[in-house]
N, CA, C and O atoms as a printed pandas DataFrame, in Angstrom:
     atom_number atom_name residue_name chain_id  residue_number  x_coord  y_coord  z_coord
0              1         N          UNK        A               1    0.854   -1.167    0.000
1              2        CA          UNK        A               1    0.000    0.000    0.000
2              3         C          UNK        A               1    0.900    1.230    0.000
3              4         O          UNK        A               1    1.892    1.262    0.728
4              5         N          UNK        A               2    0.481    2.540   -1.033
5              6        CA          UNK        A               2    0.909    3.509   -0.802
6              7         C          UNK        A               2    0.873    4.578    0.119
7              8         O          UNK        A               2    0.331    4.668    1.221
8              9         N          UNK        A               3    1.817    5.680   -0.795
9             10        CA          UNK        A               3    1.510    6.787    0.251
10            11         C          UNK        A               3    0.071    7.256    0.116
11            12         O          UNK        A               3   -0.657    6.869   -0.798
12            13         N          UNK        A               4   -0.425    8.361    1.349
13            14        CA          UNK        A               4   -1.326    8.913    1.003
14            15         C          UNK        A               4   -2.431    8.292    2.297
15            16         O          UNK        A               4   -3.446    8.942    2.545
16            17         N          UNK        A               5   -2.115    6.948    3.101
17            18        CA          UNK        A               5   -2.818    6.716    4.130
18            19         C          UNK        A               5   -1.979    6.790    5.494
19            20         O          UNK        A               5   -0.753    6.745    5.602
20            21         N          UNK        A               6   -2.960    6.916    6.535
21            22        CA          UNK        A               6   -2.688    6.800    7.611
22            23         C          UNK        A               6   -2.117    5.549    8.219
23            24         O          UNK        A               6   -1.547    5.519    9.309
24            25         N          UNK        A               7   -2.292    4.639    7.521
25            26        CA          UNK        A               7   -1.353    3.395    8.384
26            27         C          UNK        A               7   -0.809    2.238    6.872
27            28         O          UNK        A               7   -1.179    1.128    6.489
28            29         N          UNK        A               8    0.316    3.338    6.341
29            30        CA          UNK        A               8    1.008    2.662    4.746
30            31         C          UNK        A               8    1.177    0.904    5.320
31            32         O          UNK        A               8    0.990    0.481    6.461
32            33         N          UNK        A               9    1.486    0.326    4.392
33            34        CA          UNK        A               9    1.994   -1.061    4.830
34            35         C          UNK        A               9    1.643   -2.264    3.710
35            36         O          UNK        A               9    1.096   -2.338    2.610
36            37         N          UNK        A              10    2.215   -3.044    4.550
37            38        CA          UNK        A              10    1.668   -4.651    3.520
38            39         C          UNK        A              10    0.523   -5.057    4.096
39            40         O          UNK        A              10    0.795   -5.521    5.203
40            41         N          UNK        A              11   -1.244   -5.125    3.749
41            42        CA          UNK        A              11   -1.867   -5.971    4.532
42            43         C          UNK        A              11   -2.031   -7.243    4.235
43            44         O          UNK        A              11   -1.340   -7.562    3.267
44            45         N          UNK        A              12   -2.820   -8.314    4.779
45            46        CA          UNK        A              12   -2.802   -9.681    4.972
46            47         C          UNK        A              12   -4.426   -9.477    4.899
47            48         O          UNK        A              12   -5.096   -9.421    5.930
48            49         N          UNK        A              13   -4.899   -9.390    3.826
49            50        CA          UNK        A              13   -6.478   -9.359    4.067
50            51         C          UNK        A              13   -7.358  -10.779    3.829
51            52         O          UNK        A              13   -6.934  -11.396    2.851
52            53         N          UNK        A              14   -8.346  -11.345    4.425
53            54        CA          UNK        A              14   -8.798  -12.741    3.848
54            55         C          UNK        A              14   -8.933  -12.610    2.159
55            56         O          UNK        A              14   -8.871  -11.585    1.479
56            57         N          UNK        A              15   -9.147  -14.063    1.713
57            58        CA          UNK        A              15   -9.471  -14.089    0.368
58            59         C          UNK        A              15  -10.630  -13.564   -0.225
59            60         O          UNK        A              15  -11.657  -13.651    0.449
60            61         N          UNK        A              16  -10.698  -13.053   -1.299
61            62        CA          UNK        A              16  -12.264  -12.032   -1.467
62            63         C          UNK        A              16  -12.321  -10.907   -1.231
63            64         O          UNK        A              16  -13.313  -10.276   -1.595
64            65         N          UNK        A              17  -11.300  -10.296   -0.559
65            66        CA          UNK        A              17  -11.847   -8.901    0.300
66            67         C          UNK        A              17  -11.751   -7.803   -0.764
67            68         O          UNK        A              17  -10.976   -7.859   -1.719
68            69         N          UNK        A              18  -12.750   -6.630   -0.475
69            70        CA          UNK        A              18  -12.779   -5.856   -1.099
70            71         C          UNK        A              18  -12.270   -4.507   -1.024
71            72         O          UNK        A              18  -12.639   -4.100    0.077
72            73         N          UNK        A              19  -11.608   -3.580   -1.618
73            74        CA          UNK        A              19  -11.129   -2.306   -1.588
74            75         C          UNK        A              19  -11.684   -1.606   -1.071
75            76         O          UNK        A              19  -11.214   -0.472   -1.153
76            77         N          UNK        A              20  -12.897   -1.736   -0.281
77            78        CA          UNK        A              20  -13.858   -0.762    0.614
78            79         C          UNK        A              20  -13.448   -1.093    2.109
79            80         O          UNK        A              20  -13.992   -0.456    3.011
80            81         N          UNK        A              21  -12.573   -1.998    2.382
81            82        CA          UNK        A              21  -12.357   -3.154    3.514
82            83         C          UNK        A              21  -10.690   -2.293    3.893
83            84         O          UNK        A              21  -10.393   -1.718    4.940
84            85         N          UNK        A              22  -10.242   -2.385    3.241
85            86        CA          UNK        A              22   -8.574   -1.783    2.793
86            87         C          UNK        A              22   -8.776   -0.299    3.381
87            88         O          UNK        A              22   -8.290    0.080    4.446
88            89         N          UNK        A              23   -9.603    0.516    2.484
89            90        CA          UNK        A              23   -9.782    1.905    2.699
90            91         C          UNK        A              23   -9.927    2.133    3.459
91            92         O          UNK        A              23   -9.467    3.201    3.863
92            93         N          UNK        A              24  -10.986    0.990    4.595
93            94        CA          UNK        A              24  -11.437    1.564    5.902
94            95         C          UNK        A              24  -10.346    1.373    6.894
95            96         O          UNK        A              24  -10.267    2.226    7.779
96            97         N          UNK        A              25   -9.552    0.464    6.892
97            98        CA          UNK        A              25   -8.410   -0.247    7.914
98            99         C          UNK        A              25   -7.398    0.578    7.596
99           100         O          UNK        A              25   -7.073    1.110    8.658
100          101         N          UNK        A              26   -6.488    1.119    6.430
101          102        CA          UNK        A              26   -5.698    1.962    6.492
102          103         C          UNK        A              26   -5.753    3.552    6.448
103          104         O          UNK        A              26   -4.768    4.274    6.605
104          105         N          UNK        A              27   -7.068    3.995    6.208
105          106        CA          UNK        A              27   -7.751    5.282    6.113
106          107         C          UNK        A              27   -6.970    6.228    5.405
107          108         O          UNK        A              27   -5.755    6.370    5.543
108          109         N          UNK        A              28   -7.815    6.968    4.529
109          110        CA          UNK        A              28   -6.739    8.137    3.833
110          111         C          UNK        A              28   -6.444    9.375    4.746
111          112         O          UNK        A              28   -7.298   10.112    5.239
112          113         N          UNK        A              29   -5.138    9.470    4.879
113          114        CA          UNK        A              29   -5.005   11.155    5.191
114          115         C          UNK        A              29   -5.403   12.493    5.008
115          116         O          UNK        A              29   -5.686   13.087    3.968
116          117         N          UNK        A              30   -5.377   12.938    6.359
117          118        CA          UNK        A              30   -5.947   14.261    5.694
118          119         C          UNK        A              30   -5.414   15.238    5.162
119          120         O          UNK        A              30   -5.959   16.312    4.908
120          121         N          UNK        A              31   -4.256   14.914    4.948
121          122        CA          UNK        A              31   -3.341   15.827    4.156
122          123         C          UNK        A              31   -3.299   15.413    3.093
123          124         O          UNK        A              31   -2.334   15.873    2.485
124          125         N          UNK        A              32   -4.112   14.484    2.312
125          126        CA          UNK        A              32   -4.049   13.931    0.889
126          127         C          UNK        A              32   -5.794   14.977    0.627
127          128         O          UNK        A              32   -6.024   15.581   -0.421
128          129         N          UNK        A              33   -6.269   14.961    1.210
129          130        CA          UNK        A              33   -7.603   15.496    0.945
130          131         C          UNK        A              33   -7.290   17.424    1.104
131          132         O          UNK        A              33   -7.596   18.176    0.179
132          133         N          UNK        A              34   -6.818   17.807    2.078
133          134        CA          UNK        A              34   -6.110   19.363    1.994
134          135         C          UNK        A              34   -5.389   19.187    0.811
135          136         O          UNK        A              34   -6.159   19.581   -0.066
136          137         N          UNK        A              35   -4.260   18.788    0.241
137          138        CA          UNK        A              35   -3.514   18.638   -0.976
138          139         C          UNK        A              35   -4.668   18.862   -2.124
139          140         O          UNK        A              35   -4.418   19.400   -3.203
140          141         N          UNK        A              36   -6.059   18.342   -1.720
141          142        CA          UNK        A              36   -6.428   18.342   -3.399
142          143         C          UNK        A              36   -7.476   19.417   -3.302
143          144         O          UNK        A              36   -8.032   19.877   -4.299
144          145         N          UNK        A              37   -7.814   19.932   -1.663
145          146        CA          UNK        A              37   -8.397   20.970   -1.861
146          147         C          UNK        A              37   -7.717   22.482   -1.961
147          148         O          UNK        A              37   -8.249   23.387   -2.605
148          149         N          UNK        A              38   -6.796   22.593   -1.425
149          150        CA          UNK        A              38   -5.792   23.563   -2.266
150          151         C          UNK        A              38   -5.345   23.848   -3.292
151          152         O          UNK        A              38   -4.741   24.862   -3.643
152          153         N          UNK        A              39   -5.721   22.646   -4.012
153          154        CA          UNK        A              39   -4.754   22.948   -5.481
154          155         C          UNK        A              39   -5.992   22.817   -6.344
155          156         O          UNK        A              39   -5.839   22.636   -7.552
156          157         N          UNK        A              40   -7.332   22.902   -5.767
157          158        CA          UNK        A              40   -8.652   22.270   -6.309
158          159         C          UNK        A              40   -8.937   21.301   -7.605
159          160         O          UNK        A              40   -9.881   21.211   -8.390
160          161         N          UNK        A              41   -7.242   20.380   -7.412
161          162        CA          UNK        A              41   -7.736   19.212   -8.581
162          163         C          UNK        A              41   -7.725   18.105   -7.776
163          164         O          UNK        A              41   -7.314   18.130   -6.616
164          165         N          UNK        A              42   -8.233   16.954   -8.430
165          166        CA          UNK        A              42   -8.533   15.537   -8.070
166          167         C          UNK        A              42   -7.227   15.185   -7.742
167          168         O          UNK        A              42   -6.141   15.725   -7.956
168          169         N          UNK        A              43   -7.616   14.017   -7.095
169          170        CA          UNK        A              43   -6.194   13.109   -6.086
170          171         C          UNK        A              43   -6.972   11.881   -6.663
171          172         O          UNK        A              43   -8.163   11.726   -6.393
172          173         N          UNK        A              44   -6.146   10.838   -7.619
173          174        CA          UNK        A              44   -6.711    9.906   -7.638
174          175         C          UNK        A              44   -6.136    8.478   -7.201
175          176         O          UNK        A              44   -4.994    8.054   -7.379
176          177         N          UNK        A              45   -7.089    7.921   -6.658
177          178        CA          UNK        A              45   -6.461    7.044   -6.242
178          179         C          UNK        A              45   -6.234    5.680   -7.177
179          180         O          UNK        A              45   -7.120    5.339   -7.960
180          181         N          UNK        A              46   -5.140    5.011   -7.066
181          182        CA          UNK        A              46   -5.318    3.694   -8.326
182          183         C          UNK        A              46   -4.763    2.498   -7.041
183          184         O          UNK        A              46   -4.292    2.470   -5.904
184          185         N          UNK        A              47   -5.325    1.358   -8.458
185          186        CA          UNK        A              47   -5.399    0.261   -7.630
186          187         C          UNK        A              47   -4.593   -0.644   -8.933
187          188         O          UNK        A              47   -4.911   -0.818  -10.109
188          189         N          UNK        A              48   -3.799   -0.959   -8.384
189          190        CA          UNK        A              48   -2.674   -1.837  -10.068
190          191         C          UNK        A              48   -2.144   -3.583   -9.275
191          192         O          UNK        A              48   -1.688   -3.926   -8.184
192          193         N          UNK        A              49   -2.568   -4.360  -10.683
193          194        CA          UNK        A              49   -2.316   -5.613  -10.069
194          195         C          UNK        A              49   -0.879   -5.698   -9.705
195          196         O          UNK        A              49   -0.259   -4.654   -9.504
196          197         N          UNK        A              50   -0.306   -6.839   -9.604
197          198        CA          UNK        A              50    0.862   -7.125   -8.905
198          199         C          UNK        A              50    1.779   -6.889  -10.516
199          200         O          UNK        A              50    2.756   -6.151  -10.644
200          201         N          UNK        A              51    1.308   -7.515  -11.334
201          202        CA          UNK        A              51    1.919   -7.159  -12.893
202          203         C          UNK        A              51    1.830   -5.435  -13.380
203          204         O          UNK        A              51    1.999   -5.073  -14.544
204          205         N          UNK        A              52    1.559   -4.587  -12.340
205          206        CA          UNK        A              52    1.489   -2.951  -12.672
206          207         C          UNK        A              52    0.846   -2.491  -13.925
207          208         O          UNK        A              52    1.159   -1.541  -14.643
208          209         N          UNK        A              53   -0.015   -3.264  -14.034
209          210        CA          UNK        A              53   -1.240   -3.046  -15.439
210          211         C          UNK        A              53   -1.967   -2.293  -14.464
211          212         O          UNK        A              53   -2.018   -2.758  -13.326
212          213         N          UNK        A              54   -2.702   -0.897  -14.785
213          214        CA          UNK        A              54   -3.986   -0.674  -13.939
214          215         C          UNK        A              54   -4.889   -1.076  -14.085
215          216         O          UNK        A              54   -5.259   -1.153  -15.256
216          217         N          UNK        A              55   -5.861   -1.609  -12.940
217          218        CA          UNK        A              55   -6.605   -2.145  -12.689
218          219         C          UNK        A              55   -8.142   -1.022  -12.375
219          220         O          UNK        A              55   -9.233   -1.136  -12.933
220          221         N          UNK        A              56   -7.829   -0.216  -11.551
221          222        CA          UNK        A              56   -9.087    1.051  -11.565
222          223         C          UNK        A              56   -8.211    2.263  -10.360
223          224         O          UNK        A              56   -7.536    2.274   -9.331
224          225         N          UNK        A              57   -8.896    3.274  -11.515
225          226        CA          UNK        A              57   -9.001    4.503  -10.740
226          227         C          UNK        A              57   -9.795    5.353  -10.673
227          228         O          UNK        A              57  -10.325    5.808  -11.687
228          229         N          UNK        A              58  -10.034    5.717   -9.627
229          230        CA          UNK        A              58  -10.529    6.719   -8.804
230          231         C          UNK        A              58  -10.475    7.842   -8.316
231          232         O          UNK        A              58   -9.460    7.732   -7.628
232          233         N          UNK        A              59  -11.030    9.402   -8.091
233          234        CA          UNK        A              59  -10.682   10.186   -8.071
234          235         C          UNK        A              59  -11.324   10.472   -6.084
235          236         O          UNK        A              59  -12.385   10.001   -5.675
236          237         N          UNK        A              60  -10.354   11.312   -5.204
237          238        CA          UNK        A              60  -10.592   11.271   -3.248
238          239         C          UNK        A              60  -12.108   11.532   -3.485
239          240         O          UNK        A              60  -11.972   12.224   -4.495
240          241         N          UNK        A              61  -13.555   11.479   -3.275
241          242        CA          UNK        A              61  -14.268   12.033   -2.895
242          243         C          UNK        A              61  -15.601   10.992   -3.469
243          244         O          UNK        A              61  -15.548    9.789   -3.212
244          245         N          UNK        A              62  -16.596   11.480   -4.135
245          246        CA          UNK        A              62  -17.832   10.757   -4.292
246          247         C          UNK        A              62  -17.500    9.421   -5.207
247          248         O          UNK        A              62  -18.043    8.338   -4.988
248          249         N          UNK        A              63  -16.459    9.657   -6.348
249          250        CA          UNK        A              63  -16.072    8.358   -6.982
250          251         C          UNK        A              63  -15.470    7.535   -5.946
251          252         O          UNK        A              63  -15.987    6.418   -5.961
252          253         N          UNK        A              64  -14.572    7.659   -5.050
253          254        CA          UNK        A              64  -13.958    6.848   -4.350
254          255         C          UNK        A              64  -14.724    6.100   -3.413
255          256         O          UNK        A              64  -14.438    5.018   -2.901
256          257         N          UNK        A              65  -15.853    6.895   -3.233
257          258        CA          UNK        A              65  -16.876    5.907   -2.252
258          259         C          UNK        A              65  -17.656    5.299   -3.082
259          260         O          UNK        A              65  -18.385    4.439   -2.586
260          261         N          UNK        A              66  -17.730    5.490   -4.240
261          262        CA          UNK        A              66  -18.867    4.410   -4.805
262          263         C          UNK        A              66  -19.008    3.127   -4.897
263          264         O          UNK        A              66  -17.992    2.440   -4.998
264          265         N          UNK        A              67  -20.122    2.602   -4.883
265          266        CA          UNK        A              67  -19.875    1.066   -4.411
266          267         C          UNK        A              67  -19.353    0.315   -5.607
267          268         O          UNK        A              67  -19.006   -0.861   -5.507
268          269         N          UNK        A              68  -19.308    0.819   -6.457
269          270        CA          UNK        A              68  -18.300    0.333   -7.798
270          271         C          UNK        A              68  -17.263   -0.095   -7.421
271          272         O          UNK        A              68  -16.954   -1.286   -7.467
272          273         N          UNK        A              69  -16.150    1.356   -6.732
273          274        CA          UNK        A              69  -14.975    1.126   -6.462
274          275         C          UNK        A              69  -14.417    0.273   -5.117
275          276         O          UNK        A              69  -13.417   -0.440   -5.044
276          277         N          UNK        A              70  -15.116    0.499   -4.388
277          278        CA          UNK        A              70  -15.238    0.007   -3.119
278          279         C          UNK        A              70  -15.169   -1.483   -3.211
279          280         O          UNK        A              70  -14.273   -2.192   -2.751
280          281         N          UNK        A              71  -16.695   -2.030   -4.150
281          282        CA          UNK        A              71  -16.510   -3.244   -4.374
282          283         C          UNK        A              71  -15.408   -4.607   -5.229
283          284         O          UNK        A              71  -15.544   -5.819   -5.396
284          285         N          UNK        A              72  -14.409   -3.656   -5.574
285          286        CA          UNK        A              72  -13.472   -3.925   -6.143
286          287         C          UNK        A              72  -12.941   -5.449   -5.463
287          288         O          UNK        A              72  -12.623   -5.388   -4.276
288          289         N          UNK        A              73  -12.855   -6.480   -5.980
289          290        CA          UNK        A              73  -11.926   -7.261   -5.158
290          291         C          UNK        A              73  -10.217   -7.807   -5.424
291          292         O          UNK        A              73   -9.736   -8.475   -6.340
292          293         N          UNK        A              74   -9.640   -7.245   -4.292
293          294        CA          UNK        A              74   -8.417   -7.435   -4.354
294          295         C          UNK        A              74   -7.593   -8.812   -4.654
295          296         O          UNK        A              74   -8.117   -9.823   -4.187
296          297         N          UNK        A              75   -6.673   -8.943   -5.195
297          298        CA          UNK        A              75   -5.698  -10.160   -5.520
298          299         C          UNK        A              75   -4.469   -9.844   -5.191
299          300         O          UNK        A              75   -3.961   -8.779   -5.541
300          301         N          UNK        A              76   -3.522  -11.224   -4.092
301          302        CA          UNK        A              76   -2.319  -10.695   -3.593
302          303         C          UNK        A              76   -1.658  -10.430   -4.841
303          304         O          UNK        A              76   -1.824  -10.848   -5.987
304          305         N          UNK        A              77   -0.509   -9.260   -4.062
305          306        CA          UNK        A              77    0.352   -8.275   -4.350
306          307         C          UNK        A              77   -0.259   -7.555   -5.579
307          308         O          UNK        A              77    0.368   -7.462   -6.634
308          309         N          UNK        A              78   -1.549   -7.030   -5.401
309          310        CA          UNK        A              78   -2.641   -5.731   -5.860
310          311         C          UNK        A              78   -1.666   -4.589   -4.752
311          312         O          UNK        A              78   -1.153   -4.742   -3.643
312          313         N          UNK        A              79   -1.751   -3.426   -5.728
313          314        CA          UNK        A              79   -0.977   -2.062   -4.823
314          315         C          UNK        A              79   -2.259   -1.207   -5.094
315          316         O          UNK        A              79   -3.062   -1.152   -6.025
316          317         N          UNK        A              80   -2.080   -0.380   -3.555
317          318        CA          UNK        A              80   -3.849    0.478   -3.999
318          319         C          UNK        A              80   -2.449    1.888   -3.424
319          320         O          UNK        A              80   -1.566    1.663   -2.596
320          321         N          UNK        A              81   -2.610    2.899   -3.981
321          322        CA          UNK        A              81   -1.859    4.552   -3.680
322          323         C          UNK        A              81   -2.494    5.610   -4.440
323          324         O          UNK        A              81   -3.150    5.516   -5.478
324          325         N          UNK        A              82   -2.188    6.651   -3.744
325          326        CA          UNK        A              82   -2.908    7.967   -4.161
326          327         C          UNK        A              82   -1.738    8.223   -5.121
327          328         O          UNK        A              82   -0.566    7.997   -4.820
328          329         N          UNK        A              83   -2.215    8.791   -6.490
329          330        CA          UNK        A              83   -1.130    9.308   -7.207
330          331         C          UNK        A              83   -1.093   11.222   -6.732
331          332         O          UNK        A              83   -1.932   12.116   -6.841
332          333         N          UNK        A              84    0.515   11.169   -6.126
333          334        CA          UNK        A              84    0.920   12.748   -5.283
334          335         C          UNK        A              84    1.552   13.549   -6.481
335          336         O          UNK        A              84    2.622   13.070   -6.857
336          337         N          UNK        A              85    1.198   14.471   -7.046
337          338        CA          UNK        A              85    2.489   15.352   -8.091
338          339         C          UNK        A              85    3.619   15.719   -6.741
339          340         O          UNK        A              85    3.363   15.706   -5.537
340          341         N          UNK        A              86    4.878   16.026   -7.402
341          342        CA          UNK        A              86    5.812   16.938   -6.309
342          343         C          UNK        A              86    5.986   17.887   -6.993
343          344         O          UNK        A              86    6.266   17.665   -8.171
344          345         N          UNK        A              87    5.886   19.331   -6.515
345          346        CA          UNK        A              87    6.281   20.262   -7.719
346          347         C          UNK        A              87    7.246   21.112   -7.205
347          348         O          UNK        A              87    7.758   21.971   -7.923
């Protein structure tokens, strides 16, 4: 897992689990959400299999909660991160 949450890391989630499950256990920062309201563009978040093909993205706010994205189900070594510009 990338930057952009409150508790980065490798998780160990059961088989099946879904990207709404992830989001809630590592939670996004709130300095990823100030970041995109300051600069008033999208923060999106992606989710790329272990082969770094993307898999889905998402932009912090009403897309990211949708049960579309949410319902996503993960496969080990799936990477979910907010894409950050540095400028």
């Amino acid at each position: 897992m990338g930057k952009g949450f409150q508790y980065p890391g490798t998780y160990y989630l059961p088989k099946g689990a879904k990207l709404g499950l992830l989001l809630d256990v590592a939670r996004v920062l709130p300095a990823v959400k100030d970041w995109r309201d300051g600069l008033g563009a999208p923060v999106p978040c992606q989710v790329r299999w272990a082969n770094k093909l993307y898999k889905a993205v998402a932009e912090l706010g009403e897309e990211m909660r949708s049960k579309t994205f949410r319902e996503l189900e993960l496969y080990d070594g799936d990477d979910v991160a907010f894409i950050v510009v540095n400028f």
